[in-house]
N, CA, C and O atoms as a GROMACS GRO file, in nm:
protein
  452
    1UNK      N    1   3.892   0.347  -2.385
    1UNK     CA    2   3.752   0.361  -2.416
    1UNK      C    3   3.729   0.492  -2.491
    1UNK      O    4   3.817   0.575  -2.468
    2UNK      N    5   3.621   0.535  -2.585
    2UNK     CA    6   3.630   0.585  -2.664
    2UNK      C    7   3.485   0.707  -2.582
    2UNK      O    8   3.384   0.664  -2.525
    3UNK      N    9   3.513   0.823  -2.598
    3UNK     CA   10   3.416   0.939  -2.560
    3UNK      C   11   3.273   0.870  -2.549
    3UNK      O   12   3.251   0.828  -2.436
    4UNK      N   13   3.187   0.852  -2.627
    4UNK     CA   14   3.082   0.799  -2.649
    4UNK      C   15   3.032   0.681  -2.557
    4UNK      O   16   2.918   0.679  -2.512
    5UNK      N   17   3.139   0.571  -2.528
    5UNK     CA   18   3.078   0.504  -2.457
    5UNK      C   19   3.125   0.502  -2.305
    5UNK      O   20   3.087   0.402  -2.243
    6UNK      N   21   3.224   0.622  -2.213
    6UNK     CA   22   3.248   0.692  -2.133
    6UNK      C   23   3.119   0.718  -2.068
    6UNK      O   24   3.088   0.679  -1.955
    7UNK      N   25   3.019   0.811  -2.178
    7UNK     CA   26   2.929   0.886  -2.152
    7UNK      C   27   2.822   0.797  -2.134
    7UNK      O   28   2.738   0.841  -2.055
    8UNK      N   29   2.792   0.672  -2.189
    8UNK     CA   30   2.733   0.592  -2.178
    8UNK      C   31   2.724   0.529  -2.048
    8UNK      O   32   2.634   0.539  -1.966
    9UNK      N   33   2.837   0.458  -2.042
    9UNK     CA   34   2.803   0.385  -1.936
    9UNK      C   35   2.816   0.484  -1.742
    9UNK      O   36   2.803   0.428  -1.633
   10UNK      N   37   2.850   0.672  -1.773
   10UNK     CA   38   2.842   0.740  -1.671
   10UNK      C   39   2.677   0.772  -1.653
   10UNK      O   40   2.615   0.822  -1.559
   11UNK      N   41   2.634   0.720  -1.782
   11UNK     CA   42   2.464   0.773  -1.740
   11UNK      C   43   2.418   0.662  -1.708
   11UNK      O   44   2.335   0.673  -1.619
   12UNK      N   45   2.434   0.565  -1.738
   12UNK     CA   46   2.350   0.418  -1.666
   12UNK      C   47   2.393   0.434  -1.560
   12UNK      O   48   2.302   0.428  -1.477
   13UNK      N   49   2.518   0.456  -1.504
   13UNK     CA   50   2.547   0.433  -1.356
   13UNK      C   51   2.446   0.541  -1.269
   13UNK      O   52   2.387   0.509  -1.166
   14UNK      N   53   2.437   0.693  -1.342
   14UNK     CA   54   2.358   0.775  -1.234
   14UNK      C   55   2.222   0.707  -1.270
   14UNK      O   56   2.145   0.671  -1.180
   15UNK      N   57   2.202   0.695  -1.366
   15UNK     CA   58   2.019   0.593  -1.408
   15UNK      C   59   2.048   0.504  -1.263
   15UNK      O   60   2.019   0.572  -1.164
   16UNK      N   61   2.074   0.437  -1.246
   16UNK     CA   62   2.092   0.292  -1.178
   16UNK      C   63   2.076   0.358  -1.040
   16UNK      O   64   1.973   0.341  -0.974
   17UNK      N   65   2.189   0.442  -0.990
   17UNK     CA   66   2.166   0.522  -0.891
   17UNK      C   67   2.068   0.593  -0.805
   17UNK      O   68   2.042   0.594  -0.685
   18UNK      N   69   2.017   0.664  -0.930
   18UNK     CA   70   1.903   0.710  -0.860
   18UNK      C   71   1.766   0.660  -0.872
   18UNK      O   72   1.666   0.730  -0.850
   19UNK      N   73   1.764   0.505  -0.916
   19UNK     CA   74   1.655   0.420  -0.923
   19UNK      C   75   1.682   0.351  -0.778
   19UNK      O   76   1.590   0.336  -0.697
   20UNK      N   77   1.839   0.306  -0.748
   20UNK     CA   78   1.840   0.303  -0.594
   20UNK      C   79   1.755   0.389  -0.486
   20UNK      O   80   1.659   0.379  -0.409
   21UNK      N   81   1.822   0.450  -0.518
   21UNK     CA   82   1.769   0.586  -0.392
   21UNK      C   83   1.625   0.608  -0.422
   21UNK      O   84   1.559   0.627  -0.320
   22UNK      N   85   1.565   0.609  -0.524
   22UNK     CA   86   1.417   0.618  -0.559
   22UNK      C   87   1.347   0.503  -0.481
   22UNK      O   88   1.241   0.521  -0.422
   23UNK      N   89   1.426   0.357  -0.486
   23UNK     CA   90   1.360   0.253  -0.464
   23UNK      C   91   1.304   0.327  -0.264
   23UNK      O   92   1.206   0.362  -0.198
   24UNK      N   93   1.458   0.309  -0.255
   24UNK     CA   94   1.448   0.328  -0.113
   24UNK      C   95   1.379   0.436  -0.036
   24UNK      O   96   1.368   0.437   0.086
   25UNK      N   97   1.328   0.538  -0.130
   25UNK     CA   98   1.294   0.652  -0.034
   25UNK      C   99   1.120   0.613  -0.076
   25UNK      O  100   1.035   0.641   0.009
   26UNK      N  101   1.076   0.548  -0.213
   26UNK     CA  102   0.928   0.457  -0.233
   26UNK      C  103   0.889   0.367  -0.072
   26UNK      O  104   0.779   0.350  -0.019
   27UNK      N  105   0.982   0.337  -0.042
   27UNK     CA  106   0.970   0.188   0.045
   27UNK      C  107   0.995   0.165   0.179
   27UNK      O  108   0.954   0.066   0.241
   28UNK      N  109   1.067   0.262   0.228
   28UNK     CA  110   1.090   0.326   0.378
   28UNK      C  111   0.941   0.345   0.394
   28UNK      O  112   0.851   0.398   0.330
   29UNK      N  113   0.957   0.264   0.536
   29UNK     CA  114   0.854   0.221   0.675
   29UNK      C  115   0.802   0.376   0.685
   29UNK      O  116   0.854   0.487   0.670
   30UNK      N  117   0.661   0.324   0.722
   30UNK     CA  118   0.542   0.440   0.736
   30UNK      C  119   0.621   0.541   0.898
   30UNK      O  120   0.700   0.480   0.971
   31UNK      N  121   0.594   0.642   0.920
   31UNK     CA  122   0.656   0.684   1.056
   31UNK      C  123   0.528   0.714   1.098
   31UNK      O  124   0.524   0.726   1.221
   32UNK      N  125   0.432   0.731   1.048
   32UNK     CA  126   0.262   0.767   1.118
   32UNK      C  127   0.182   0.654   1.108
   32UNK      O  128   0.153   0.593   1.005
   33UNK      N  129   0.137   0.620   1.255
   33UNK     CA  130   0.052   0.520   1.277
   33UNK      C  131  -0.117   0.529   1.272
   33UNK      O  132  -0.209   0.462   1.320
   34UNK      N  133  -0.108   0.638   1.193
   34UNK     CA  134  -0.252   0.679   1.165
   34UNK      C  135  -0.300   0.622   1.017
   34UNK      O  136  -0.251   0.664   0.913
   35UNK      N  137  -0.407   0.516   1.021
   35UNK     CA  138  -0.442   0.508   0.873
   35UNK      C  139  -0.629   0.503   0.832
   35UNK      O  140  -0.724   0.450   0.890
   36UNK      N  141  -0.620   0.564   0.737
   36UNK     CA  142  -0.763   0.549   0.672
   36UNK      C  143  -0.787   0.420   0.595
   36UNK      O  144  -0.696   0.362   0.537
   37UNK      N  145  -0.936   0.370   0.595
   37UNK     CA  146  -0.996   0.315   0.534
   37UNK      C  147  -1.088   0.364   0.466
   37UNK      O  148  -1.183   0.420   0.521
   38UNK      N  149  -1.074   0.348   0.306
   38UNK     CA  150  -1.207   0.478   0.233
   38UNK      C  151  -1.269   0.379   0.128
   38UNK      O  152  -1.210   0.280   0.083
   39UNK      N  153  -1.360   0.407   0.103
   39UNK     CA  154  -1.442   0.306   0.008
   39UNK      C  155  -1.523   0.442  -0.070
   39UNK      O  156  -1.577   0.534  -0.009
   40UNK      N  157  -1.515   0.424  -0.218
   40UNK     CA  158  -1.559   0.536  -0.293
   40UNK      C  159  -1.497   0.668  -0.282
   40UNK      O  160  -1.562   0.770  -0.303
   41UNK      N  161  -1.444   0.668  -0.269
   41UNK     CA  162  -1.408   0.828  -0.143
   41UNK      C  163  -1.434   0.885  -0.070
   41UNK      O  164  -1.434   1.008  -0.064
   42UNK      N  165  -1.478   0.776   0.036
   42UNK     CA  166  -1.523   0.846   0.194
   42UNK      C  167  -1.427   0.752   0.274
   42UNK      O  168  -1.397   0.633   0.287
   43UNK      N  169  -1.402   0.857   0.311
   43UNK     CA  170  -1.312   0.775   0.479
   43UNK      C  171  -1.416   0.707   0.544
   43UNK      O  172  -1.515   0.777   0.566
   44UNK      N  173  -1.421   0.588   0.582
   44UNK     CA  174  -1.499   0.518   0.655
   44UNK      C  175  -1.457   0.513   0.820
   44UNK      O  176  -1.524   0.542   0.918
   45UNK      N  177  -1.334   0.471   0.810
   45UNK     CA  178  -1.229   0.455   0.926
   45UNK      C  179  -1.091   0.524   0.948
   45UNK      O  180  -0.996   0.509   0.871
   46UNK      N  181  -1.090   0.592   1.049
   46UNK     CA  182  -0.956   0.658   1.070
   46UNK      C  183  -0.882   0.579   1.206
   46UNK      O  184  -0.919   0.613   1.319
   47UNK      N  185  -0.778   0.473   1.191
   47UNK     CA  186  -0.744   0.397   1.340
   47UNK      C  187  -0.596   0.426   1.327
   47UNK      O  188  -0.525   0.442   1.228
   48UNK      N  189  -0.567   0.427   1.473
   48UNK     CA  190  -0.426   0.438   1.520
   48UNK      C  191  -0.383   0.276   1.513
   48UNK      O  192  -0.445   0.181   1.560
   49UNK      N  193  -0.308   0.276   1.469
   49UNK     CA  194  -0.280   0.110   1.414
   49UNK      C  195  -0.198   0.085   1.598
   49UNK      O  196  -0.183  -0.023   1.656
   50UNK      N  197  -0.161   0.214   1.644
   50UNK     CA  198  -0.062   0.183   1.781
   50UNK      C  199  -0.123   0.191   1.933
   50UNK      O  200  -0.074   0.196   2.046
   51UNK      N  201  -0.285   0.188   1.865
   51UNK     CA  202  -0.339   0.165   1.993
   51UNK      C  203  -0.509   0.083   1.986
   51UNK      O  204  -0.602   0.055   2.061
   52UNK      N  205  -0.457   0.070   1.803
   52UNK     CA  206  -0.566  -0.038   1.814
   52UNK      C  207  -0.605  -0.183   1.812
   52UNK      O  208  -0.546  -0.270   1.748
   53UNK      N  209  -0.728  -0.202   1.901
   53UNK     CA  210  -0.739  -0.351   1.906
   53UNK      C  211  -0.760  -0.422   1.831
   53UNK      O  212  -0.846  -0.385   1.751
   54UNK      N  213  -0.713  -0.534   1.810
   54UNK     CA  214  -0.718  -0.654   1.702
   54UNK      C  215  -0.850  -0.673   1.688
   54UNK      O  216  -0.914  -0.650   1.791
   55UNK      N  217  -0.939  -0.724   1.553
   55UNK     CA  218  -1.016  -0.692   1.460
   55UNK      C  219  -1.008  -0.724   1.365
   55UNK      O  220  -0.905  -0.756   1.305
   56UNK      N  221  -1.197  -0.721   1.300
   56UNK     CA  222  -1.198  -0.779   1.198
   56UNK      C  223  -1.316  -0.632   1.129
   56UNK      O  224  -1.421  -0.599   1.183
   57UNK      N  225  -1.262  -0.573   1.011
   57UNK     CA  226  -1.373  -0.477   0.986
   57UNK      C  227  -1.417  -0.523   0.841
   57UNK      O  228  -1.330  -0.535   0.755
   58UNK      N  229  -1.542  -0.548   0.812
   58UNK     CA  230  -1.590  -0.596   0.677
   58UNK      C  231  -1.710  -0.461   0.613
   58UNK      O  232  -1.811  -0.402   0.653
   59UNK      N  233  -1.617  -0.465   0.487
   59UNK     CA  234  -1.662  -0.328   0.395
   59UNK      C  235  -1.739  -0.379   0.325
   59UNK      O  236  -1.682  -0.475   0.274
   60UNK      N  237  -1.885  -0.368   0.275
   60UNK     CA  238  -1.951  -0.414   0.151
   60UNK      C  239  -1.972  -0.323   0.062
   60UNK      O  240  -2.022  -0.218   0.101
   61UNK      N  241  -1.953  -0.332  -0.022
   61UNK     CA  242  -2.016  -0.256  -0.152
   61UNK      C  243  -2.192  -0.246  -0.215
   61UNK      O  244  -2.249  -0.355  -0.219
   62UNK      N  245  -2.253  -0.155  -0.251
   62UNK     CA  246  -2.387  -0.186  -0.289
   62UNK      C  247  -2.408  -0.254  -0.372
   62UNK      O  248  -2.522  -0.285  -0.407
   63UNK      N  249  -2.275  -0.303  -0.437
   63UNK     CA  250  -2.375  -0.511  -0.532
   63UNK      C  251  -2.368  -0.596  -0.435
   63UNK      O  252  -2.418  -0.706  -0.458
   64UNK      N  253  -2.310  -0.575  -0.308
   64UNK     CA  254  -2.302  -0.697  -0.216
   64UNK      C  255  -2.164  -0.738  -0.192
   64UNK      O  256  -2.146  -0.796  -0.085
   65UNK      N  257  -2.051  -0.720  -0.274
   65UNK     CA  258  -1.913  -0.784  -0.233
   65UNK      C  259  -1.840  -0.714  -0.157
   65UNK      O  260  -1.832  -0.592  -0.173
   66UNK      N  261  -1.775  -0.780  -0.059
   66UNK     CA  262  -1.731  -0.761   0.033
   66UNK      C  263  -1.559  -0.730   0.027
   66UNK      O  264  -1.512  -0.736  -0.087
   67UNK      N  265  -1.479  -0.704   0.118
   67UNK     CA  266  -1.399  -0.715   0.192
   67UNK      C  267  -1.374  -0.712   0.352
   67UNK      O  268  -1.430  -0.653   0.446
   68UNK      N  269  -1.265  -0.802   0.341
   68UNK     CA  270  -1.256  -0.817   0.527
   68UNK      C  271  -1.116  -0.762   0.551
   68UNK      O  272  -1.017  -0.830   0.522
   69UNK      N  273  -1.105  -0.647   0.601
   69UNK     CA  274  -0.996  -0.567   0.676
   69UNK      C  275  -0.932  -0.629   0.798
   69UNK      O  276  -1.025  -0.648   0.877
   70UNK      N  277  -0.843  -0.661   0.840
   70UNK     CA  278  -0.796  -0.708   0.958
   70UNK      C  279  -0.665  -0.673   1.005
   70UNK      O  280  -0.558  -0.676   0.944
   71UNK      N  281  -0.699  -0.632   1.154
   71UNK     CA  282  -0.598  -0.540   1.231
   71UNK      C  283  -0.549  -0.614   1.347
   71UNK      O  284  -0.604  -0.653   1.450
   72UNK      N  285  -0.465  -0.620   1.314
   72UNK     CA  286  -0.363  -0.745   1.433
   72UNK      C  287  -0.208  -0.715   1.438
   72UNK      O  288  -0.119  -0.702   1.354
   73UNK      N  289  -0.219  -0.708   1.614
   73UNK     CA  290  -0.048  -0.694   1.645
   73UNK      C  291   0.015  -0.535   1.612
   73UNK      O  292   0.134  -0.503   1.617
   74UNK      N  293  -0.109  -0.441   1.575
   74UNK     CA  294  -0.031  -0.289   1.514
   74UNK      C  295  -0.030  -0.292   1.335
   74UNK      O  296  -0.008  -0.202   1.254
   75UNK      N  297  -0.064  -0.432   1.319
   75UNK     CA  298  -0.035  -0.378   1.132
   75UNK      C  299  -0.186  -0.380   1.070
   75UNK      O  300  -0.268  -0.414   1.156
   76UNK      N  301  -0.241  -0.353   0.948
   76UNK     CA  302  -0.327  -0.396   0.908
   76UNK      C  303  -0.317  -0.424   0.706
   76UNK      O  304  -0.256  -0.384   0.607
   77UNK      N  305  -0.413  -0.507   0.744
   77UNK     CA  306  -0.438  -0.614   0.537
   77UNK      C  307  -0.550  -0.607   0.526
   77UNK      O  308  -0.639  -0.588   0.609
   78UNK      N  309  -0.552  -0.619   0.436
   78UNK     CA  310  -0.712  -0.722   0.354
   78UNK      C  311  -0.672  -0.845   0.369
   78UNK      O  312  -0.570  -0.905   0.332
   79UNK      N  313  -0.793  -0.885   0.446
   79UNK     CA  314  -0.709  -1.039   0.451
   79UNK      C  315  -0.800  -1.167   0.344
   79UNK      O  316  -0.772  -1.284   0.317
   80UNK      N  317  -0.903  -1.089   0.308
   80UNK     CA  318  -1.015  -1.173   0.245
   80UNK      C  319  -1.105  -0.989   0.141
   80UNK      O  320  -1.114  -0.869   0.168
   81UNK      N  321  -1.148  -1.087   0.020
   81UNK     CA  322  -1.207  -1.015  -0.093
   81UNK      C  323  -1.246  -1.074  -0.108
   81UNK      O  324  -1.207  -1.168  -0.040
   82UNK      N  325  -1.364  -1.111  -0.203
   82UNK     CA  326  -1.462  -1.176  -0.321
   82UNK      C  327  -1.430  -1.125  -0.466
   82UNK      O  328  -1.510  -1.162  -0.553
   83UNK      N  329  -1.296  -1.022  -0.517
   83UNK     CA  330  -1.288  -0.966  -0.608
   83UNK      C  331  -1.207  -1.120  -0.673
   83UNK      O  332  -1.160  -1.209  -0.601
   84UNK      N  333  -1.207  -1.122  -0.881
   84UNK     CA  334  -1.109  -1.205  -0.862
   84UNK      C  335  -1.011  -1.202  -0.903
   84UNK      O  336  -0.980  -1.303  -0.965
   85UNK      N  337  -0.908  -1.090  -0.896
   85UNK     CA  338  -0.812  -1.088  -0.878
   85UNK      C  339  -0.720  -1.058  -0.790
   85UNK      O  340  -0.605  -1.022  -0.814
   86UNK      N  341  -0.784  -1.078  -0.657
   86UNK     CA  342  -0.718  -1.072  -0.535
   86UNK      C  343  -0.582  -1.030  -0.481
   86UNK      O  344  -0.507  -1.078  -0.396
   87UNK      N  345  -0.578  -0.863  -0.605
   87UNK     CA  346  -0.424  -0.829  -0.557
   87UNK      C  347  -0.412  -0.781  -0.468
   87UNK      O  348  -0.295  -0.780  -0.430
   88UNK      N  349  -0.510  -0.712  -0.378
   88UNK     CA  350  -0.546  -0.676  -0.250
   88UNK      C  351  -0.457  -0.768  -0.131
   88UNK      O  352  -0.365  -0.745  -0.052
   89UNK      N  353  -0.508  -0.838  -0.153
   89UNK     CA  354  -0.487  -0.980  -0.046
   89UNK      C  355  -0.366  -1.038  -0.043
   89UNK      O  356  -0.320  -1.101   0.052
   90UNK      N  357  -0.309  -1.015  -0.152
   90UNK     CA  358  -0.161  -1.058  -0.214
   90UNK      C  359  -0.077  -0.932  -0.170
   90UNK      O  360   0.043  -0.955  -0.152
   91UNK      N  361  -0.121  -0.800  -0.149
   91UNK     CA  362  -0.038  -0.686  -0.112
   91UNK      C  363  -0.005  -0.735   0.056
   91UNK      O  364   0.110  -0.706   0.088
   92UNK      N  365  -0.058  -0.780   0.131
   92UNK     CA  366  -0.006  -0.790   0.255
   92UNK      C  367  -0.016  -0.710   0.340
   92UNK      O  368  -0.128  -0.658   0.350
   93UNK      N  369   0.086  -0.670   0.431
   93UNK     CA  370   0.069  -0.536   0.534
   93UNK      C  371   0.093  -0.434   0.467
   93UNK      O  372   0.171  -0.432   0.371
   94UNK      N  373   0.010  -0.308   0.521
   94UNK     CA  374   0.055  -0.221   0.469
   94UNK      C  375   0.175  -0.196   0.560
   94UNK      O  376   0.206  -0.238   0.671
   95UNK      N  377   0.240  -0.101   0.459
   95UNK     CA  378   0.380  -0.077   0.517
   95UNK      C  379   0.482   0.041   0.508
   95UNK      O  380   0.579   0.082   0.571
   96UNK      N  381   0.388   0.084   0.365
   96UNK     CA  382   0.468   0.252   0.344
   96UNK      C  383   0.358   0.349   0.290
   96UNK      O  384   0.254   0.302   0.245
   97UNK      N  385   0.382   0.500   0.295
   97UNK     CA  386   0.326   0.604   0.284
   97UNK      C  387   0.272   0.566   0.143
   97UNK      O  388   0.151   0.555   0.120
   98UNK      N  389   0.364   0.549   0.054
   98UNK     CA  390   0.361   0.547  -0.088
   98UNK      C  391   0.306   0.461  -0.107
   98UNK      O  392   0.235   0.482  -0.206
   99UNK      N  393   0.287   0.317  -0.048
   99UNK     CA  394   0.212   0.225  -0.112
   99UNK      C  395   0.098   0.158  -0.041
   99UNK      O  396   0.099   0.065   0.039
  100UNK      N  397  -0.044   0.258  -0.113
  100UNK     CA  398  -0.118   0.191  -0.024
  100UNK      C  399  -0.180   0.065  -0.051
  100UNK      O  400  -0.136   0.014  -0.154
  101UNK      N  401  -0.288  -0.019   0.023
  101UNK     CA  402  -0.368  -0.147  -0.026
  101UNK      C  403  -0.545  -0.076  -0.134
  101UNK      O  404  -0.647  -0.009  -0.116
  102UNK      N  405  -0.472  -0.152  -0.239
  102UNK     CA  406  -0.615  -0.072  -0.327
  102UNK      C  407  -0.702  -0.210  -0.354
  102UNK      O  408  -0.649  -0.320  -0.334
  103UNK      N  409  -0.804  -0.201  -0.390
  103UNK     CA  410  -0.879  -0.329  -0.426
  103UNK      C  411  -0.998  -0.208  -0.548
  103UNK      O  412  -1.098  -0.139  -0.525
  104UNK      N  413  -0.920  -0.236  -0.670
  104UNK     CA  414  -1.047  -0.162  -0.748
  104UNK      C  415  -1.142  -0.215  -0.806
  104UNK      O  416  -1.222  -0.145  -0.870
  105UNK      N  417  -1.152  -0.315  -0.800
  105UNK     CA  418  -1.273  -0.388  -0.864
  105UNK      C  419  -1.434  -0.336  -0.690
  105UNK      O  420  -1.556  -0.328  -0.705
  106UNK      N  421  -1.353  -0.314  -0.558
  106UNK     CA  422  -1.464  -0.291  -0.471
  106UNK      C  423  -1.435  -0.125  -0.436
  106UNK      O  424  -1.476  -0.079  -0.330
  107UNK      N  425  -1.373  -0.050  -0.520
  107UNK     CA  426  -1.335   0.088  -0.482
  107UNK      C  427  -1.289   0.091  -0.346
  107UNK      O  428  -1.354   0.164  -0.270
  108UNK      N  429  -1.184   0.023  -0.296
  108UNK     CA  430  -1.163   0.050  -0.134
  108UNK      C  431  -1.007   0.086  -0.146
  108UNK      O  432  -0.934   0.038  -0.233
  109UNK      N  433  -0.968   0.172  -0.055
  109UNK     CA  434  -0.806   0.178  -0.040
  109UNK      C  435  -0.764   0.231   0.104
  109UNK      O  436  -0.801   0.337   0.154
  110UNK      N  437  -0.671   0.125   0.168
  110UNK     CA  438  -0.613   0.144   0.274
  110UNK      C  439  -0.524   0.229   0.270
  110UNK      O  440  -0.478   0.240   0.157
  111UNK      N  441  -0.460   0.320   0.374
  111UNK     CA  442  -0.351   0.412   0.340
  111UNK      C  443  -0.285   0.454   0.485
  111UNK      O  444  -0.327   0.465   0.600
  112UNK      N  445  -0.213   0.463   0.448
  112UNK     CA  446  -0.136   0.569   0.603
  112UNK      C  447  -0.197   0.699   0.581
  112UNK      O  448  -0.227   0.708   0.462
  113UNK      N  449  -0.232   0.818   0.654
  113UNK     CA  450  -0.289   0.920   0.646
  113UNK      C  451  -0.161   1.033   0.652
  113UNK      O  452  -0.186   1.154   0.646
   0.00000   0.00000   0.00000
């Protein structure tokens, strides 16, 4: 193999590498069971997901649309929007620091704190 493509394919491998390790350190499980619910930028709700009771919390917005928050078993989702692109609802549990549940069409975002 010739210098040039040595060097080539030693940088895709660390590229590749540390898109691994990036993935994994993005995506590793929350270790704090504390999370906010904020709409506009106010914390509305601060719950211990590890000692709270199952629930249904519904956020409205001042045009009227809603979301329905729901806390079951220790995890919590959006489990219902009126937005329509419902990527909210499609995100699922939350699950890591880094990735929280946003819904921007109703300004709301779930998060680990």
């Amino acid at each position: 193999m010739t210098k040039p493509i040595k060097i080539l394919l030693l940088t895709a491998g660390a590229v590749f590498l540390l898109a691994v390790v990036g993935t994994f350190f993005v995506l590793r499980p929350a270790e704090e069971q504390l999370v906010e619910i904020v709409q506009d930028g106010e914390v509305l709700y601060t719950l211990d997901l590890a000692d709270a009771k199952d629930q249904e919390i519904i956020l409205t917005t001042p045009e009227g649309k809603t979301n329905t928050v729901t806390i079951e078993d220790g995890t919590i989702r959006i489990s219902h929007a009126d937005c329509p692109d419902q990527t909210c609802v499609k995100s699922g549990v939350l699950y890591s620091e880094s990735l929280p549940i946003v819904c921007l069409p109703h300004r709301v975002i779930v998060r680990f704190r």
